[in-house]
C-alpha positions in Angstrom: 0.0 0.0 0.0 2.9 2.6 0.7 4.7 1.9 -2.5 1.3 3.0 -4.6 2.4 6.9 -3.2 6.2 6.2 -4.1 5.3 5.3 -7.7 3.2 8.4 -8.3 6.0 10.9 -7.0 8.3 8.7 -9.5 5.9 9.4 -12.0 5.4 12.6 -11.6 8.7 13.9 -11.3 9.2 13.6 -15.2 6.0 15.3 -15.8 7.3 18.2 -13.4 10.7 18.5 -15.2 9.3 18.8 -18.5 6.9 21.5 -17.5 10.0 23.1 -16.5 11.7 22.5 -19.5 9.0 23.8 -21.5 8.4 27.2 -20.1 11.9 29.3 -20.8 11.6 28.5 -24.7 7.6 29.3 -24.0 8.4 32.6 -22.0 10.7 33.3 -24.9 8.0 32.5 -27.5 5.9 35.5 -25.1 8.6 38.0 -25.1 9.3 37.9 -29.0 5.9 38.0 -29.5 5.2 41.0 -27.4 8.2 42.6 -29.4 7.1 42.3 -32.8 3.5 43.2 -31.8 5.6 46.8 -29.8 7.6 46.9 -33.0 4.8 46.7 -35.6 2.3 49.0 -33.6 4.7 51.6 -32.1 7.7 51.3 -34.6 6.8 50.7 -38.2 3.6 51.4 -37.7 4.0 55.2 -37.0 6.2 55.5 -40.4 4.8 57.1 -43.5 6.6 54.9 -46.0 5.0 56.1 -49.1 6.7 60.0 -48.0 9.4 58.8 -47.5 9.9 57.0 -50.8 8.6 59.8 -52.7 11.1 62.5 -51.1 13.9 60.3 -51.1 13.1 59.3 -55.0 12.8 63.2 -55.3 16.3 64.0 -53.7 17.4 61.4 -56.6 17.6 63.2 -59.1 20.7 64.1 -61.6 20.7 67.8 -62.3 23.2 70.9 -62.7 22.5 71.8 -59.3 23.4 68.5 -57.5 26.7 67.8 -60.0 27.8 71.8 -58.6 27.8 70.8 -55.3 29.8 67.8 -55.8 32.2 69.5 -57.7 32.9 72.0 -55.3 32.7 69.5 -52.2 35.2 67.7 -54.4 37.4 71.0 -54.7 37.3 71.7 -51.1 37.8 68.1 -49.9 40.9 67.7 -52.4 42.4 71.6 -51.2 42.2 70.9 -47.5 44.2 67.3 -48.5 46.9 68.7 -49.8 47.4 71.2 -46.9 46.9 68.1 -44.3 43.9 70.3 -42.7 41.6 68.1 -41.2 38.7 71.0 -40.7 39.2 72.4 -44.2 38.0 69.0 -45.3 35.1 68.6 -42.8 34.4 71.8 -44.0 33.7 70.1 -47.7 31.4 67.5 -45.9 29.3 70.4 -45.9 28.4 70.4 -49.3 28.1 66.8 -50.2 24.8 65.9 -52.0 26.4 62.0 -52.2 23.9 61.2 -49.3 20.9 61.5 -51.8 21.6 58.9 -54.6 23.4 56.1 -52.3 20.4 56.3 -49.6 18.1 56.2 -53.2 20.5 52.9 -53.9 19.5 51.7 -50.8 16.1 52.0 -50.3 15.4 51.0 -54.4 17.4 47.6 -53.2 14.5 47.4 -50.1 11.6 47.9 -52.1 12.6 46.0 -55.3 12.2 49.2 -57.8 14.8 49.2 -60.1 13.4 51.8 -62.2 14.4 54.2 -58.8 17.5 52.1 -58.5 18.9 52.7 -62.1 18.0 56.3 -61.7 19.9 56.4 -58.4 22.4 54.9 -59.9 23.2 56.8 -62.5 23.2 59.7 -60.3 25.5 58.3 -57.8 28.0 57.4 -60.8 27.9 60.4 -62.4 28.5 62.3 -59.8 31.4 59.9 -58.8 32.9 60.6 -61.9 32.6 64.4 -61.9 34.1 64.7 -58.0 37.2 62.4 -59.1 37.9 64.1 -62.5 37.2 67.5 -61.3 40.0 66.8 -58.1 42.4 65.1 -60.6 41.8 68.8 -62.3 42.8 70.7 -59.4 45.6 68.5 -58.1 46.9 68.8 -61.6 47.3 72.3 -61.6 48.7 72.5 -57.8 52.0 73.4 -57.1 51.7 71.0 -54.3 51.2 67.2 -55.2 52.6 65.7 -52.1 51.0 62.9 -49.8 50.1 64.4 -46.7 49.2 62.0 -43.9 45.2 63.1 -44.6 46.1 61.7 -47.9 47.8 58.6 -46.6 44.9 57.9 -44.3 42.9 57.2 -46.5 45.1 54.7 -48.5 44.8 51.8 -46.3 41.2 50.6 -45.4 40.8 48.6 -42.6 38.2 47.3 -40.6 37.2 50.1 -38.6 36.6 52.4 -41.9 34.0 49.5 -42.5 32.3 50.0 -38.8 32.8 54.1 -39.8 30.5 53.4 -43.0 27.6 51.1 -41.1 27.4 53.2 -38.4 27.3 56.5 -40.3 24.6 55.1 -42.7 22.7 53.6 -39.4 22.4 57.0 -38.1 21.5 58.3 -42.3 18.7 55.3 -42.7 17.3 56.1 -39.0 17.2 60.3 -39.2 15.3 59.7 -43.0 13.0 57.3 -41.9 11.6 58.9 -39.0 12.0 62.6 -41.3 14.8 63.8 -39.2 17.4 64.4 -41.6 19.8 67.3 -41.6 22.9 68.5 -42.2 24.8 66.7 -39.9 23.4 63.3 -41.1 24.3 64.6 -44.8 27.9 65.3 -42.7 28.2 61.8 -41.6 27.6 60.2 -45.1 29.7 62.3 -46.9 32.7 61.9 -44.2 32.6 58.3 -45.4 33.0 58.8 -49.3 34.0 62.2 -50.1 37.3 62.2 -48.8 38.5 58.8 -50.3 36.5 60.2 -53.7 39.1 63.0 -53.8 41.9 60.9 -53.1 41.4 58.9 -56.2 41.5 62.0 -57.8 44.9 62.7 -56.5 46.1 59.4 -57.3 44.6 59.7 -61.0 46.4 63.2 -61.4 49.4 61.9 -59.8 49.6 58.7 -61.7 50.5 56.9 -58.3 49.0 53.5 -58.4 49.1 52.7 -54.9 47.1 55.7 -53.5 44.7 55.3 -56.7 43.3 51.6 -55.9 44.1 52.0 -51.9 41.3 55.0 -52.2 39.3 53.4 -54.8 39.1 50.4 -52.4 38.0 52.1 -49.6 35.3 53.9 -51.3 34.0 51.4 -53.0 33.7 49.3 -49.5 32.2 52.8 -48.1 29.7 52.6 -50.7 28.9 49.4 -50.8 28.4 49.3 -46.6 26.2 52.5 -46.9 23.9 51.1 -49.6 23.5 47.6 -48.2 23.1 49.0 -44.1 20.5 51.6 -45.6 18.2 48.3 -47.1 18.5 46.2 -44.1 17.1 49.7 -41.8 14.0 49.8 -44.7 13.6 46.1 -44.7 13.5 46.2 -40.8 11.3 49.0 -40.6 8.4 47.4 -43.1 8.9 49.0 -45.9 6.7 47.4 -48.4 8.3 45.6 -51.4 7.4 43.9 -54.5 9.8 41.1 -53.9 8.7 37.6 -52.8 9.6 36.1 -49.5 12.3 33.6 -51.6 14.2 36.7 -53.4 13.5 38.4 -49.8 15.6 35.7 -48.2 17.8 35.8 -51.3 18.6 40.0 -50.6 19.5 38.9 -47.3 22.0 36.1 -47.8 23.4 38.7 -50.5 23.5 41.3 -48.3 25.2 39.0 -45.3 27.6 37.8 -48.1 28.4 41.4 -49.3 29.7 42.2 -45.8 31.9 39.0 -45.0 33.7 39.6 -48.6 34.2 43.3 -47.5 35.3 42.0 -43.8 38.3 39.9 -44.8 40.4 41.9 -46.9 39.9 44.9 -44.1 40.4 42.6 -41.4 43.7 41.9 -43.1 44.7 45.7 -43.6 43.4 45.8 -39.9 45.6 43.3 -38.0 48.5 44.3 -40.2 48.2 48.1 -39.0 47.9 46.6 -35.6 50.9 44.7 -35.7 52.8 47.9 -37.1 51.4 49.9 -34.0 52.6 47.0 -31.5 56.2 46.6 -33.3 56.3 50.4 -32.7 55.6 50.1 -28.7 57.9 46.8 -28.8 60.9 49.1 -30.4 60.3 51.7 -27.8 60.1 49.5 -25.1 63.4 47.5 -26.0 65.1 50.9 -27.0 64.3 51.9 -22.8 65.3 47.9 -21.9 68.6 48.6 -23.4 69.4 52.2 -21.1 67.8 50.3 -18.1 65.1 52.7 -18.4 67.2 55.9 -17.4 66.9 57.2 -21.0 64.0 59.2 -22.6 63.4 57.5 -26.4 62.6 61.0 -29.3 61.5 60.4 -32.9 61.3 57.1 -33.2 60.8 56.9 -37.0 60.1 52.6 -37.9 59.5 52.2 -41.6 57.9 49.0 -42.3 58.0 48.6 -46.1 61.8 48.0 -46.0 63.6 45.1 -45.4 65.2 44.1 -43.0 62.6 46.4 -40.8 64.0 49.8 -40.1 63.6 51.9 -36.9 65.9 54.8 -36.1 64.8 57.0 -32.8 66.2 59.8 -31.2 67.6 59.4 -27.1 68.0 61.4 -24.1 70.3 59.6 -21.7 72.6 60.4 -18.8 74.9 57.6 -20.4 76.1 57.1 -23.5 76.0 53.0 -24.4 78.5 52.0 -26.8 76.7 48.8 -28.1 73.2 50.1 -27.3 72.2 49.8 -31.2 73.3 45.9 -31.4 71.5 45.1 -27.7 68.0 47.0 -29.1 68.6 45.2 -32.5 68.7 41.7 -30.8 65.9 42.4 -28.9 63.7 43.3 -31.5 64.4 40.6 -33.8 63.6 38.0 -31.5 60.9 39.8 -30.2 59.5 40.6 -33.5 60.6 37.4 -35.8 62.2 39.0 -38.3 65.5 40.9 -38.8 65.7 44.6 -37.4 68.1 47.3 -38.2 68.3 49.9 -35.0 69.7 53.6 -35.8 69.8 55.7 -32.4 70.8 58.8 -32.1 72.4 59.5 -28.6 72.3 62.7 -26.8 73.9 63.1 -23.4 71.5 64.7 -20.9 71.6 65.3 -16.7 69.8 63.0 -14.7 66.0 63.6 -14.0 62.7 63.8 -15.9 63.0 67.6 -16.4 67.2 67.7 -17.5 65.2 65.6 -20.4 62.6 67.7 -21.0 64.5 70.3 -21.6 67.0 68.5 -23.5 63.9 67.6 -25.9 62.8 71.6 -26.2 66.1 72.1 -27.0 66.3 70.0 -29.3 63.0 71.1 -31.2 64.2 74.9 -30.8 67.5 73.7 -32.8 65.4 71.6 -35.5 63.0 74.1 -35.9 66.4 76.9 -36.5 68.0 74.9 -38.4 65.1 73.5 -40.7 64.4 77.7 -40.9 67.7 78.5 -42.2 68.2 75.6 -44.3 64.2 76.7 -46.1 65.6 80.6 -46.0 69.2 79.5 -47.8 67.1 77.3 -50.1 64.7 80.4 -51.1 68.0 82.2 -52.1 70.0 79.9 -54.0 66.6 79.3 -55.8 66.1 83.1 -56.7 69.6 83.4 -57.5 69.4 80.7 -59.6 66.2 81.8 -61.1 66.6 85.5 -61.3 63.7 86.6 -59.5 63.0 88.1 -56.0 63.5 85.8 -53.1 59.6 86.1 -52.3 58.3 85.1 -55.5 60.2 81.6 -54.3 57.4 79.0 -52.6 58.7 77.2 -49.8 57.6 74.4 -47.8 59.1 73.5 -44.8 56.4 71.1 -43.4 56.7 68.7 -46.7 60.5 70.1 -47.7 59.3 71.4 -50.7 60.5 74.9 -52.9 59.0 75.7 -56.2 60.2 78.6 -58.4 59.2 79.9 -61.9 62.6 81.1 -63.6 62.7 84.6 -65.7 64.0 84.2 -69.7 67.7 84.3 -69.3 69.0 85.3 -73.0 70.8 82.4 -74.1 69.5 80.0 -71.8 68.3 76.7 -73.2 66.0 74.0 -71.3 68.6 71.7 -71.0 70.6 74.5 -68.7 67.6 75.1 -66.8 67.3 71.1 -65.9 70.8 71.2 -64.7 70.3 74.3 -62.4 67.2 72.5 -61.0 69.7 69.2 -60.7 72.1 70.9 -59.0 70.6 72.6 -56.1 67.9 69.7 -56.2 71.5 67.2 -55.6 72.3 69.7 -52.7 69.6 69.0 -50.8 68.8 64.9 -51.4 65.5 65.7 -48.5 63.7 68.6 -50.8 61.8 68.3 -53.5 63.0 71.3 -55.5 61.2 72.3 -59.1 62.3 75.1 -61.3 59.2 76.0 -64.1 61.7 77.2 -67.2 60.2 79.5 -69.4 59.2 78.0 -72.5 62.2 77.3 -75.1 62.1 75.3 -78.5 62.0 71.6 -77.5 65.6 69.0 -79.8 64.5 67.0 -82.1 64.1 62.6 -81.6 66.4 61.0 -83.8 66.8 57.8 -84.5 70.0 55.0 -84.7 69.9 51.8 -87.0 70.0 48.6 -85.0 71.4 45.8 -87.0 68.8 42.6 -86.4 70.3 39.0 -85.9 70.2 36.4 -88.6 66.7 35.7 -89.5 65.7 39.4 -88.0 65.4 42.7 -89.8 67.4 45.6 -88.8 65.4 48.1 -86.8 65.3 51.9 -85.8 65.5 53.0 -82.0 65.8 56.1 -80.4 69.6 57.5 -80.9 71.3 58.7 -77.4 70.7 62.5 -78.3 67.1 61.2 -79.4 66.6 59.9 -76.1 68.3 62.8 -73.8 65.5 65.3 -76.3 62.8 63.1 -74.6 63.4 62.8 -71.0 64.3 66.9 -71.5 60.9 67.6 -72.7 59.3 65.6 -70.3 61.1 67.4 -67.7 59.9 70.4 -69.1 56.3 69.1 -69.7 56.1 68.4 -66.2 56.8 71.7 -64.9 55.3 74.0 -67.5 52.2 71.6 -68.3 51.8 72.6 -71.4 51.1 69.6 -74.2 54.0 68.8 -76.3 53.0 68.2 -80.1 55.5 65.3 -82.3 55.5 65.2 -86.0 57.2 63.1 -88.3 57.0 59.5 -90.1 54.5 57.5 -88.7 57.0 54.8 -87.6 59.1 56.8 -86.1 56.0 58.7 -84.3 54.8 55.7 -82.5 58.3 54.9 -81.3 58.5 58.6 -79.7 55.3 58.6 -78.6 55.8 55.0 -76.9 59.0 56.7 -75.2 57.1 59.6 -73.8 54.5 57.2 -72.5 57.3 55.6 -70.0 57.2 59.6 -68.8 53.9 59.1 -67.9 53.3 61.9 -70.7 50.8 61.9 -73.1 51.7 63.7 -76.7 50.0 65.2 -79.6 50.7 63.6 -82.8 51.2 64.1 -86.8 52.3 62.2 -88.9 54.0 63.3 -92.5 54.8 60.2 -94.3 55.8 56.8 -93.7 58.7 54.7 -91.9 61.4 56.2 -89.7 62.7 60.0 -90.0 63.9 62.9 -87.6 60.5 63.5 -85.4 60.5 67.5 -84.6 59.1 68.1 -81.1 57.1 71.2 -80.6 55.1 72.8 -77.7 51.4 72.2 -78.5 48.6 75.0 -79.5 48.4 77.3 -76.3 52.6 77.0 -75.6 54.8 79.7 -76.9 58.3 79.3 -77.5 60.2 82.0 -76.3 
């Protein structure tokens, strides 16, 4: 009789633990519920979707208005670049219309209208174009063409560019949506995709290769994380859509896809700018090891790209160390895993964290007198060289750059005005000096016969004088900028023009007959000789 109870608590302990088991996935089931009911009701439901479409297809549009504003967002992105001014180019974020036609991209992906998504689109493209061609334009005619760090910044993409875009178009999708768009959401796009636009500009007009795809890279992932973020907000907020639920779960997987092909080359750029930042901390760190940390470590200067690894620095210690270069060296490359070649520069100081201090201002008080005079001696030897007033000489000293434009000097040829520039250009290996000649008659190409093997014909190339009148007017092409026009037998042509084009120089040409000849070089319509 007492084992009837016994059984019934065994079987009802299963019965009890399976209740149990069943109510956190059915208390789940409750609060999901409850959430999609709050979202649909209070969320999507208070969004006028078909006003929103209509201004955002409105704002779409491609007109003279909207290709101005890039243009000149373009021109002020590109200027504040090439002066390394980080508000000059926020300034330019201003002005961007971008936001428009890649929030149009986004929201034609959500709804499934590709009649609003070839007409964003187009807009967005064009306008892409127009900014790049129109900074290649001013970067072109800039005296200053050198890679700044806001220019180098934006060569190498990495991951946290990619969390820049998503967020940035999170905030853009969220402020439409609910009609609280503004400037600063326009801001926020266009800090994404306007600066890396105008740095493909730069890299066209520069012909530099590795700042033209680096830039192209990183806008294209901008783009692409802007687009894609803005159609999973409007598929998340209900916007209606013509697609079915299988292209629906199709957009997704393309969408999830999209990002995860982004995420692995940036992940890459990512870990490798990390590793650069901790071999920088590992150098300082075994540069102190070395001088028992006593010593105060200046300037250290790694550079990454050579081999084996460089890192020169800059010390303040009581004590000079004989052998401190070899200690930091082994350190390093055993730390690191690779070879590393240690430059320090040592620079007896008292003892104490203030008889370094002011050993460092002294320091930057002599560098900044000594990079002064050097720019000041430079700016005369220029004039002098140039004959003009010392202050119509443009000097540099942040990116050790001088540029002059020399007066006609009777009797002068372009080939006397390269070797001045040489010179003083040889005297100081760390500036980038340019002379601008005035405009003289460009040599003629001529050509030498090349005697062929058995079983090959003899050929033409380019003579030595030939070849010196080439890389002479290229010189000279790239300072004055004027076109150079080349006329002669239409063999002979092509071969001058093929030379020109390992200038990175393209040339006018006529031809006047057939096979090989003298080719006369001549400044094109709009040059003067002088």
């Amino acid at each position: 009789m007492q084992s009837e109870p016994n059984t019934g608590n065994r079987a009802s302990r299963p019965q009890s633990a399976g209740t149990a088991s069943a109510n956190p996935a059915s208390g789940f089931r409750e609060v999901l519920s409850s959430f999609r009911d709050w979202w649909g009701h209070e969320v999507t439901g208070t969004v006028d979707q078909v006003a929103v479409i209509e201004k955002r297809r409105a704002e779409c549009q491609l007109s003279a208005r909207y290709l101005l504003m890039v243009s000149m967002s373009a021109g002020i992105a590109i200027l504040g670049l090439l002066q390394g001014s980080a508000a000059v180019v926020i300034g330019a974020m201003l002005l961007s219309p971008l936001m428009d036609p890649i929030m149009g991209v986004g929201f034609a992906l959500a709804v499934g209208d590709y009649k609003w998504l070839r007409q964003s689109g187009k807009s967005l493209a064009v306008g892409t174009i127009f900014a790049i061609l129109f900074t290649a334009l001013v970067v072109f005619f800039s005296p200053l063409q050198t890679i700044t760090s806001e220019i180098a910044a934006r060569t190498r993409p990495s991951l946290l560019d990619l969390g820049v875009a998503i967020f940035s178009s999170i905030a853009g999708a969220y402020a439409m949506i609910r009609g609280r768009e503004g400037t600063i959401v326009g801001v926020a796009i266009a800090t994404a995709l306007m600066p890396p636009l105008a740095v493909v500009g730069f890299g066209l007009a520069t012909l530099n290769g590795t700042v033209f795809w680096g830039a192209l890279f990183l806008f294209i992932t901008n783009l692409t994380a802007i687009a894609l973020t803005a159609t999973a907000m409007a598929r998340g907020y209900g916007f209606s859509t013509s697609l079915s639920e299988k292209q629906t779960r199709m957009q997704a997987l393309l969408i999830f896809g999209a990002f995860v092909v982004l995420a692995i080359p940036l992940f890459l750029s990512l870990r490798q700018i990390v590793w650069e930042s901790t071999a920088t901390r590992q150098a300082r760190n075994a540069v102190e090891e070395v001088f028992v940390g006593r010593a105060t470590v200046s300037q250290m200067e790694p550079s990454f790209d050579a081999e084996p690894l460089q890192i020169s620095a800059t010390v303040f210690t009581p004590e000079i160390i004989g052998d401190a270069e070899g200690r930091a060296e082994q350190l390093l490359s055993r730390r690191l895993g690779r070879p590393v070649d240690v430059t320090l520069t040592q620079l007896r100081v008292g003892t104490g964290a203030q008889a370094a201090e002011e050993a460092q201002l002294t320091q930057a008080r002599a560098q900044e007198r000594a990079a002064r005079e050097q720019a000041e001696d430079i700016a005369d030897r220029l004039a002098l060289l140039a004959g003009v007033p010392v202050d119509e000489v443009t000097v540099d000293r942040d990116r050790r750059r001088a540029l002059v434009t020399a007066r006609p000097l009777e009797g002068a040829t372009l080939a006397a005005y390269a070797e001045l520039e040489r010179r003083i250009d040889a005297l100081e290996p760390e500036w980038d000096i340019r002379l601008t000649p005035p405009l003289r008659p460009l040599s003629q190409a001529t050509f030498d016969l090349v005697e062929g093997e058995e079983d090959e014909p003899d050929t033409y190339a380019l003579s030595t004088q030939g070849t010196q009148a080439v890389q002479l007017a290229a010189w000279a092409q790239s300072r004055v900028g004027v076109p150079i026009a080349i006329s002669g037998p239409t063999d002979a042509v092509a071969a001058v023009r093929n030379a020109f084009s390992h200038h990175n120089i393209a040339v006018q040409a006529e031809t006047t007959g057939n096979g090989y000849g003298p080719v006369t070089l001549e400044w094109a319509a709009g040059g003067t000789n002088r």
